[in-house]
C-alpha positions in Angstrom: 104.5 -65.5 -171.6 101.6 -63.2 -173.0 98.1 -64.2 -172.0 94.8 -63.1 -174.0 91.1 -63.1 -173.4 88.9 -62.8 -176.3 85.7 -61.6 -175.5 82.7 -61.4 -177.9 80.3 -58.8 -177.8 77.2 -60.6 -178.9 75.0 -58.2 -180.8 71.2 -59.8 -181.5 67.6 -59.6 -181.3 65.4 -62.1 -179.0 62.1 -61.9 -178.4 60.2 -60.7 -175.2 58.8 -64.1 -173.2 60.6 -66.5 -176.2 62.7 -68.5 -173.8 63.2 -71.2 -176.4 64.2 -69.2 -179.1 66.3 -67.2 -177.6 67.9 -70.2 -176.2 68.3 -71.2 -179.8 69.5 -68.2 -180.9 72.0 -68.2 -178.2 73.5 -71.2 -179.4 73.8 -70.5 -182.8 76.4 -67.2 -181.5 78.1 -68.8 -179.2 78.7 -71.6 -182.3 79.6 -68.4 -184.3 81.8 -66.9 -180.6 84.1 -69.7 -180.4 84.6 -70.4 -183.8 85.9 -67.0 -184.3 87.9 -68.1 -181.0 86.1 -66.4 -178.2 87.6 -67.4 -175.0 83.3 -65.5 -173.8 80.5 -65.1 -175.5 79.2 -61.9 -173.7 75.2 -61.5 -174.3 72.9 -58.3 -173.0 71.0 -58.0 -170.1 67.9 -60.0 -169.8 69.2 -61.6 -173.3 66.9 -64.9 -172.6 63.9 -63.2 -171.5 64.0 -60.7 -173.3 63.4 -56.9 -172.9 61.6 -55.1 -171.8 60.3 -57.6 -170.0 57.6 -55.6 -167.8 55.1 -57.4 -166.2 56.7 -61.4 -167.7 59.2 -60.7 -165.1 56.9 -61.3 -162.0 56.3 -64.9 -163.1 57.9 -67.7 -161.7 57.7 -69.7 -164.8 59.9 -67.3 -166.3 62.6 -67.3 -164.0 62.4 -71.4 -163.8 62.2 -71.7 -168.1 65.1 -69.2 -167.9 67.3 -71.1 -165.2 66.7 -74.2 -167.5 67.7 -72.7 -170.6 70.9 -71.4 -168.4 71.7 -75.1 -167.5 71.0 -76.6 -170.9 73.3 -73.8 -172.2 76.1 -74.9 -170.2 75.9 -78.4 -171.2 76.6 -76.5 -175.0 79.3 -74.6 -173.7 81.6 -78.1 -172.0 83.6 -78.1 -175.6 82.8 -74.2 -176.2 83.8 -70.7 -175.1 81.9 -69.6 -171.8 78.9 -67.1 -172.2 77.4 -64.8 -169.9 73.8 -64.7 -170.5 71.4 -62.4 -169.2 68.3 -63.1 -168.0 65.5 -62.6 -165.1 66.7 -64.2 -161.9 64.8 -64.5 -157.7 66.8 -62.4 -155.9 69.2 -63.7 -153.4 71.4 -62.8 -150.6 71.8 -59.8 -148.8 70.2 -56.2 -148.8 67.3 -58.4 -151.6 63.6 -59.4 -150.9 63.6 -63.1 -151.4 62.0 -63.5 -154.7 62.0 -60.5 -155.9 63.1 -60.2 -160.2 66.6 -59.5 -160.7 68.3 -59.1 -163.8 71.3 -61.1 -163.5 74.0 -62.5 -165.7 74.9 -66.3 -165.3 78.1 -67.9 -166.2 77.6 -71.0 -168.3 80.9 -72.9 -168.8 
């Protein structure tokens, strides 16, 4: 039995601090991922925020209007591919200072 993973390399332009857009815009390419039959939709680093960032990243109401977009994304991608979305995230767990930005890429499926 052969198995494949199709991956798709997303390739777009959001804006810096355009949570909402970029959401949108995140939709519409994982639409385009899975109709081309993506098994993922794999986006850049800090794709929902943004980048550069810079000082946006020390807000909390970033992280929590990213975290949203994250879960409403998922939602999208029940009868989707997955997507890997990147985006300004607290940091967490060992060896990180509680709070502190992190980029980091959340698996919506």
């Amino acid at each position: 039995m052969t198995h494949r993973l199709v991956i798709a390399a997303i390739q777009a332009n959001p804006t810096v601090g355009a949570i909402a857009a970029n959401e949108k815009l995140a939709r519409e390419r994982i639409a385009e991922a899975h109709a081309a039959g993506a098994d993922i939709a794999l986006f850049s680093e800090l794709f929902l925020t943004g980048y550069p960032p810079e000082d946006l990243a020390l807000k909390p109401a970033l992280w929590a209007a990213g975290k949203a977009a994250v879960e409403r994304l998922a939602l999208v991608t029940k009868d989707s591919c997955a997507a890997l979305v990147g985006l300004i995230w607290p940091a967490e767990g060992p060896g990180r200072k509680p709070g502190t930005p992190w980029p980091s890429w959340p698996m919506a499926k």
